[in-house]
C-alpha positions, 0 to 999 in steps of 0.5 A: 500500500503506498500512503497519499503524499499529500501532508497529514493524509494517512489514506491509500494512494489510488491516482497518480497525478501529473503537474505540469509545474511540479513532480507527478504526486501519488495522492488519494482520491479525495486530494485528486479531486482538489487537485485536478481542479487545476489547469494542467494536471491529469490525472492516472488512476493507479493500477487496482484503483480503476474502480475508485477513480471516475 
């Protein structure tokens, strides 16, 4: 299980986000929705995560 890489956040990572501004990020689906509100960053869903990432 790889952690969310966002601050203070225990959750299960599930999407790889792409910055075009900074390094890709394994982040959780609640962070992923934040994030991708962002122009430029596209989001991955991780493999086994399909499911969890619309």
């Amino acid at each position: 299980m790889t952690t969310c890489e966002e601050a203070d956040c225990e959750s299960e990572a599930a999407v790889e986000l792409h910055i075009p501004w900074d390094a890709n990020r394994l982040v959780c689906t609640a962070h992923a929705r934040v994030w991708v509100q962002k122009d430029g960053v596209v989001p991955e869903p991780l493999d086994g995560h399909e499911d969890e990432w619309p």
